[in-house]
C-alpha positions in Angstrom: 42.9 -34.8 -10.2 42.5 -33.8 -14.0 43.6 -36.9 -16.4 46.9 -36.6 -18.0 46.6 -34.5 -21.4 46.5 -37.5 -24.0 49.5 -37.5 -26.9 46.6 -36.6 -29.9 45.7 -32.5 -27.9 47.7 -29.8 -27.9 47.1 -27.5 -25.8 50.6 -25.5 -25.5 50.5 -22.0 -27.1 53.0 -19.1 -27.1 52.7 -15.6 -26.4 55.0 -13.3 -27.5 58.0 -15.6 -25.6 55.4 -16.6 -22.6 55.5 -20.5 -23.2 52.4 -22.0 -21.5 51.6 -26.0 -21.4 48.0 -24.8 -21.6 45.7 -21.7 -22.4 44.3 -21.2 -18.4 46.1 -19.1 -16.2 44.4 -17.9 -13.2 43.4 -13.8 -13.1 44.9 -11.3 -10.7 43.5 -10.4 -7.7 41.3 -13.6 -7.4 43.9 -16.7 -6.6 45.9 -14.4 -4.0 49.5 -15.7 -4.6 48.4 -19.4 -5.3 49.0 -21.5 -1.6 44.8 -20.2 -0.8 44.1 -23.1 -3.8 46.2 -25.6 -3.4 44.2 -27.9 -1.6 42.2 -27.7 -4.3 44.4 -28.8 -7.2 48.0 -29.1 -8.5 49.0 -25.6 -9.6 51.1 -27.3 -12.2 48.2 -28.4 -14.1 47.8 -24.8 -14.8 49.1 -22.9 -17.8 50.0 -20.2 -15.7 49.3 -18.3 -12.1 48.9 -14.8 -12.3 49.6 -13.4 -8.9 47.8 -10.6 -7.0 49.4 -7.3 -7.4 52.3 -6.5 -6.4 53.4 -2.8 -5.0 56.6 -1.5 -3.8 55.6 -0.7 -0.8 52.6 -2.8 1.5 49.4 -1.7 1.4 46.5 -2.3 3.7 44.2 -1.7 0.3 40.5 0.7 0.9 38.5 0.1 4.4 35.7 -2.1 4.8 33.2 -2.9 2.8 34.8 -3.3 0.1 33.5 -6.2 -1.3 29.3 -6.8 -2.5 27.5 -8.9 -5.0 25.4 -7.8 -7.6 23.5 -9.5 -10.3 25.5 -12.5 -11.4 28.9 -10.5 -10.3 30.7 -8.8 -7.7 31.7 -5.5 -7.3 35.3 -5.2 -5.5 36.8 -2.2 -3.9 40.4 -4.1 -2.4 42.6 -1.0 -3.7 45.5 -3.6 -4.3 46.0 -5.2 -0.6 49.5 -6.7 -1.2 53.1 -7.3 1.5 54.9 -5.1 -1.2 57.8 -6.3 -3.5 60.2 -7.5 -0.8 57.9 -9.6 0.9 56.6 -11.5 -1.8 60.4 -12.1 -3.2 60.8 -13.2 0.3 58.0 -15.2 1.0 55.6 -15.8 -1.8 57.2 -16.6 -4.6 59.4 -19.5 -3.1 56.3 -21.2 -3.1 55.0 -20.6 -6.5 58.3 -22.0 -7.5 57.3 -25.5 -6.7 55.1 -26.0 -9.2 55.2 -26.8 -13.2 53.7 -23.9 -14.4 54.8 -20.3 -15.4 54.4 -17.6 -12.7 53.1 -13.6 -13.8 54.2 -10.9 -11.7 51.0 -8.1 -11.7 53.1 -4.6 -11.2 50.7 -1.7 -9.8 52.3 1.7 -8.9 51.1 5.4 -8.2 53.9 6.9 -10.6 56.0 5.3 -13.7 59.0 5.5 -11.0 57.0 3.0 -8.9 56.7 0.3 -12.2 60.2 1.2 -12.7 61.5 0.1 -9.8 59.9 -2.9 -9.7 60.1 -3.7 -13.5 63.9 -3.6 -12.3 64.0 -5.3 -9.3 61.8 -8.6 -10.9 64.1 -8.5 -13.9 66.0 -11.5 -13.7 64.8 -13.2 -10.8 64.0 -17.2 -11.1 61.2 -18.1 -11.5 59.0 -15.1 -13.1 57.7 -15.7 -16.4 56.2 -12.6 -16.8 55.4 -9.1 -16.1 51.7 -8.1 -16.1 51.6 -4.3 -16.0 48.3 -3.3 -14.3 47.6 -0.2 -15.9 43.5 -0.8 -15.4 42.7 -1.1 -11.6 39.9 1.1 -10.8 40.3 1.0 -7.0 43.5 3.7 -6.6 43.1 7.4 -5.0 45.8 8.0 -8.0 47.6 6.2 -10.3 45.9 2.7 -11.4 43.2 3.6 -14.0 44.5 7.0 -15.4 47.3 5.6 -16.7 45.4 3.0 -18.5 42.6 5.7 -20.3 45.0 7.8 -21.7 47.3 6.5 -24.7 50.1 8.8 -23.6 50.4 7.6 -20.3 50.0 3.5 -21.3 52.8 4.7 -24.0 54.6 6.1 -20.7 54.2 3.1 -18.2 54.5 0.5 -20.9 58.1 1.7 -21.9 59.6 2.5 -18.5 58.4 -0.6 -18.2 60.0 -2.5 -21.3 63.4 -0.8 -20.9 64.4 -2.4 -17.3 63.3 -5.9 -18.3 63.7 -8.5 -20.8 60.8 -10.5 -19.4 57.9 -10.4 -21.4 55.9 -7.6 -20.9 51.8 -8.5 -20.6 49.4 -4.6 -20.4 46.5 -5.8 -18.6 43.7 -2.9 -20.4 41.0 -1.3 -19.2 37.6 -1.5 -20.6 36.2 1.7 -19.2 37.4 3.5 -22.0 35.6 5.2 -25.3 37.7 3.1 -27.8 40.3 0.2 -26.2 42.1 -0.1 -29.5 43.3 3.1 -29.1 44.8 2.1 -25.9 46.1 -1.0 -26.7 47.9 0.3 -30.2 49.7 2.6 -27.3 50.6 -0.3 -25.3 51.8 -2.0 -28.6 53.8 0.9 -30.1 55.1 1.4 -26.6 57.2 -2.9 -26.4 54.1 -4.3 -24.7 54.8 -8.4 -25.7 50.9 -9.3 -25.1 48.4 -7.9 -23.6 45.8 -8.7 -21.1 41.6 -8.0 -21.4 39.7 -6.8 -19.8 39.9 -5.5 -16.1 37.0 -4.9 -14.6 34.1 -2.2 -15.0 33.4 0.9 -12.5 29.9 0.6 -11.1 28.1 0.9 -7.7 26.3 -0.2 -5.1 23.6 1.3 -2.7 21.6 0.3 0.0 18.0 1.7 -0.2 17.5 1.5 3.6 20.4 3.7 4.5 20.3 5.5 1.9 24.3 5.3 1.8 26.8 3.2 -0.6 27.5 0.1 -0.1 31.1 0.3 -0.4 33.3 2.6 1.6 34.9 3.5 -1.2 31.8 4.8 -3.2 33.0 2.8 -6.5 34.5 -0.6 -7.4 35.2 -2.7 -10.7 32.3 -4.9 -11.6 33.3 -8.8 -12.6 31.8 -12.1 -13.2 29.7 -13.5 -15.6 27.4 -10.2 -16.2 30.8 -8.5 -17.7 31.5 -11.9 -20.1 29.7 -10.2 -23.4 31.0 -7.1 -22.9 34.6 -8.4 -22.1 34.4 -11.2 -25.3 33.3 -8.0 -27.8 36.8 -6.3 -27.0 39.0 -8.8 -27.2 37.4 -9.5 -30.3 37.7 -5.7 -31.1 41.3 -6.0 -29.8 42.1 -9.2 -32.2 41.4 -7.2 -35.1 43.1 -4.2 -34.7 46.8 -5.4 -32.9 48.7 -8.1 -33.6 49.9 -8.9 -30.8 49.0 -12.2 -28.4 46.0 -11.5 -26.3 45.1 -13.2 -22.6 41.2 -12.8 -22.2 39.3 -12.8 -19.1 36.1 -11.5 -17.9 33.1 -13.5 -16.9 34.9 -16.7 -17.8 32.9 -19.5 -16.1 33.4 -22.5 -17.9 35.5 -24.5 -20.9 32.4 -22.8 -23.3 33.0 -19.6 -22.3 37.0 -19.8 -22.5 36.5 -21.0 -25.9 34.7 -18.5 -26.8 37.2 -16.0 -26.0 39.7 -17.8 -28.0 37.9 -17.9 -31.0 37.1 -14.2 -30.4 41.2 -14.6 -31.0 42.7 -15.0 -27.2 45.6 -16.9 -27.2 45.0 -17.8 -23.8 42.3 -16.9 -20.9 42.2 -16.6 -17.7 40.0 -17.1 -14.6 38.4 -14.6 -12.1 35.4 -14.4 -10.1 34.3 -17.3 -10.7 37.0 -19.0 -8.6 35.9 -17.6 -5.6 32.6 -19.8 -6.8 34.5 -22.8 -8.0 37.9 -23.1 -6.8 38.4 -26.3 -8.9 37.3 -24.3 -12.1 40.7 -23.6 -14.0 41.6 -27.4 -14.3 38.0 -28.0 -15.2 38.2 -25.7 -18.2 41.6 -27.0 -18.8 39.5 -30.3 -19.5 37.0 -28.7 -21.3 39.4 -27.4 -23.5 40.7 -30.6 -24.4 37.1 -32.2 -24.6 36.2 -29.5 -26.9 39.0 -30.1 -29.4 38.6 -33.9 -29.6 34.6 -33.1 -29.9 35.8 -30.9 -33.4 38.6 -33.3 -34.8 41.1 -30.5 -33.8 44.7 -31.4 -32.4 45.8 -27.8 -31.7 44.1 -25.5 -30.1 46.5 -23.0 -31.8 44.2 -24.1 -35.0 40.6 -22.5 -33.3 42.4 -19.4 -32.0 40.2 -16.6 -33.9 38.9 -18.7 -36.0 34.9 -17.0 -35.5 33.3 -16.2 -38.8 
C-alpha cells in the first residue's frame, strides 16, 4: 500500500474543471472497468480511472487474434469489446463508485448520433467525472479513427458532444495523422475542456511461416514503450499550440517517463500497456511523482508542468 502523500507535495492539479488528487489516471482500454485491479491496489490512490469504452449498444469487439506483441509493445485489435451503456450504468459503475478517485467515461460510437445519445444519457449521472470522447480508435469497420483525422468531423463529434453535457469534455487524439495540432485546435474551437494524447499507432503483424497476418483483423494500434518518443514529441507539439489542459499517455512505464510528459506540458498522464506488465504501476508512479518533487525542492507539481527548456 503506497504511503500517505506527506503535507510538504502537492500533487492535485485541475483540468479544465476535472479535479484530480493526483496526475495518474489509468488509460482506456487497459484497466477494463477497474474491479480486474483491485487486488492489486486501492483505486482511490489513483487520480483518476478511465474506463474501457463505452458503446450504446454491446459489442463482441473483432474475432480472434486480436491481440500480438511486438518489439517492446503490443499491437491490439479489440474493436471496443464493451456491455453497452446500460450495462455499465447498471453494473459497472456502482463499483467504481466506491472509491476516492474521479471516474472518465470513454464514449465510442459509429455516427455523432451514437456520442449524442450517450453524451446525453451520462450527463448528470453520479458519479462520472468526465467524458472522454474517443475520436482515435483504430480498430472500427467505420466510425472510430475517421472522425479523429479530419478537423471537420472532431469539430462535429466534439460539439454534439459539448451541447448535451456539462461534464467536462476530454478528445482523446489520434496520432496517425499529418499534423495533430490541426486536429486538436478543431477539438478546442469545437468546447473540448482537455484533451487526451495520444491513442495508439496503426501497424501490423505477420507470420513468416504462414505467410498470413497475425491478426484477424489485418491492422491494430501499436502501444507501449516503443510509441513513448513519438507520443512525448506531440504532446509537446500539442502544449505549444492549444491552451488547453492535456492528459498524456503513450509508452508510460514509470514515474521518469510520466515526468517527462509533464514537463513536455501534460497536466496529467496516464497508464497503458504497461499495466498489463505491472498491475501495481500507477500507484508506483504516483510515488515516483512525489519522490521526484522532493528530489528537486519542488512542492507542486503544478510548478514542473512544461517547464522543459
Amino acid at each position: 500500500m503506497a504511503e500517505k502523500q506527506p503535507a510538504d507535495i502537492d500533487l492535485s492539479v485541475e483540468l479544465g474543471g476535472l479535479k484530480l488528487k493526483n496526475p495518474v489516471l489509468t488509460a482506456s482500454g487497459t484497466f477494463g472497468f477497474g474491479e480486474e485491479w483491485a487486488d492489486f491496489f486501492d483505486l482511490s490512490l489513483l487520480g483518476g480511472v478511465t474506463v474501457k469504452a463505452v458503446t450504446v449498444m454491446p459489442r463482441a469487439g473483432n474475432p480472434m487474434p486480436r491481440m500480438v506483441e511486438t518489439a517492446a509493445g503490443v499491437l491490439n485489435s479489440i474493436g471496443l469489446q464493451n456491455p453497452g451503456l446500460e450495462a455499465f450504468l447498471a453494473e459497472r459503475l456502482p463499483y467504481l463508485r466506491r472509491f476516492d478517485t474521479a471516474v472518465i467515461v470513454n464514449i465510442a460510437g459509429d455516427t455523432l448520433e451514437d456520442f449524442a445519445t450517450l453524451a446525453a444519457r451520462l450527463d448528470g449521472v453520479p458519479g462520472i467525472s468526465a467524458l472522454e470522447v474517443n475520436i482515435s480508435c483504430p480498430n472500427q469497420a467505420c466510425g472510430g479513427l475517421e472522425f479523429g483525422v479530419d478537423p471537420e468531423l472532431t469539430r462535429q463529434v466534439i460539439s454534439a458532444v459539448r451541447k448535451r453535457t456539462r461534464l467536462p469534455v476530454i478528445a482523446k487524439l489520434s496520432p496517425n495523422v499529418t499534423d495533430i495540432t490541426v486536429i486538436a485546435r478543431a477539438a478546442a474551437d469545437a468546447g473540448a475542456d482537455i484533451l487526451s494524447l495520444v491513442n495508439t499507432f496503426v501497424g501490423t503483424a505477420i507470420n513468416p511461416a504462414t505467410r498470413s497476418f497475425r491478426l484477424a483483423n489485418r491492422t491494430g494500434g501499436l502501444s507501449g514503450p516503443c510509441i513513448k518518443p513519438l507520443a512525448l514529441y506531440m504532446v509537446w507539439r500539442v502544449a505549444q499550440a492549444v491552451p488547453l489542459p492535456i492528459i498524456g499517455m503513450g509508452g508510460i512505464c514509470n514515474a521518469g517517463d510520466a515526468v517527462e510528459f509533464l514537463l513536455a506540458g501534460a497536466w496529467a498522464v496516464a497508464t497503458g500497456t504497461v499495466n498489463f506488465v505491472n498491475p501495481r504501476a500507477p500507484v508506483e508512479i504516483v510515488e515516483g511523482i512525489r519522490e521526484y518533487l522532493r528530489d528537486q525542492g519542488e512542492q507542486r507539481v503544478r510548478d514542473i508542468i512544461g517547464t522543459v527548456r
